[in-house]
C-alpha positions in Angstrom: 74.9 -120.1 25.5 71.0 -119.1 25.9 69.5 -118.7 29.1 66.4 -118.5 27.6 63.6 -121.2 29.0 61.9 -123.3 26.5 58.9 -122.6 25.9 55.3 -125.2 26.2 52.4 -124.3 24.5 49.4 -125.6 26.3 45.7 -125.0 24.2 42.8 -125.4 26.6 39.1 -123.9 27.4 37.7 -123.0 30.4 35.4 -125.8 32.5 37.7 -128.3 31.4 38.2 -130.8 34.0 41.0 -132.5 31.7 42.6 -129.4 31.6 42.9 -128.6 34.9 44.5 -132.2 35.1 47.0 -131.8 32.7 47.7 -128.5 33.9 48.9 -129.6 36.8 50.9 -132.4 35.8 53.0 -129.5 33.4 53.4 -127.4 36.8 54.9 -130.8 38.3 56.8 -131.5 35.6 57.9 -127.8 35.3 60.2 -127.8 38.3 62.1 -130.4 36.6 62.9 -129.4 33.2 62.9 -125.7 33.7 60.4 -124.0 30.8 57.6 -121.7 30.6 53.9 -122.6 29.9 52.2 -120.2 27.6 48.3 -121.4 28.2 46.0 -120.0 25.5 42.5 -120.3 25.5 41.1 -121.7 21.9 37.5 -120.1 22.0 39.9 -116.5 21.8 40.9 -117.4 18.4 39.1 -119.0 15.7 42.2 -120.9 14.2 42.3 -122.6 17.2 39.0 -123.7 18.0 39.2 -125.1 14.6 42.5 -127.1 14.6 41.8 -128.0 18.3 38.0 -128.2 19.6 38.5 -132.4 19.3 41.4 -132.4 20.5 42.1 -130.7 23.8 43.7 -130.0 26.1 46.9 -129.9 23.7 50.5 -129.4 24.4 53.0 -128.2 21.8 56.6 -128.0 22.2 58.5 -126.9 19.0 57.1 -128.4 16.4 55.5 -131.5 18.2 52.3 -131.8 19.9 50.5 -134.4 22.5 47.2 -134.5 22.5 44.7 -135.1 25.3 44.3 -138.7 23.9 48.0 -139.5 24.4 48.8 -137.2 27.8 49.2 -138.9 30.9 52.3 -138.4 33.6 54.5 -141.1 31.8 53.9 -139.7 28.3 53.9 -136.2 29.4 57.4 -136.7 30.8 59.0 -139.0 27.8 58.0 -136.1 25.1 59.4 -133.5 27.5 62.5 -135.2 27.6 62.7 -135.6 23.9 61.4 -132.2 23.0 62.9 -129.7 25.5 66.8 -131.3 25.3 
């Protein structure tokens, strides 16, 4: 049995009001399903300005990923759920 956390990849940029939102909700939701947010920044690499620039903030658990035009509390909660069990 792993003890390991799971682990959330959040992309973001910085002055990003949306963000900042979202990055909260993930440290609310964090106390309740236990994993680690790796937050990366995707002006630092040009792969992922290029996947992400219209897209973010985006979170990417596994394979999966929510983007900023489907992430609110209810949303951010149900793919948890589904993607950290």
């Amino acid at each position: 049995m792993s003890s390991k956390k799971p682990i959330v990849y959040f992309y973001t940029k910085n002055n990003c009001k949306l963000c900042e939102d979202v990055k909260q909700l993930l440290q609310i939701l964090q106390l309740d399903y236990n994993f680690s947010i790796i937050e990366q920044n995707i002006y630092q690499y040009d792969e992922l300005l290029e996947k992400y620039f219209l897209t973010i903030p985006v979170i990417k658990a596994g394979d999966v990923e929510l983007t900023a035009e489907e992430i609110s509390f209810a949303t951010l909660d149900q793919f948890l759920q589904e993607h950290l069990a």
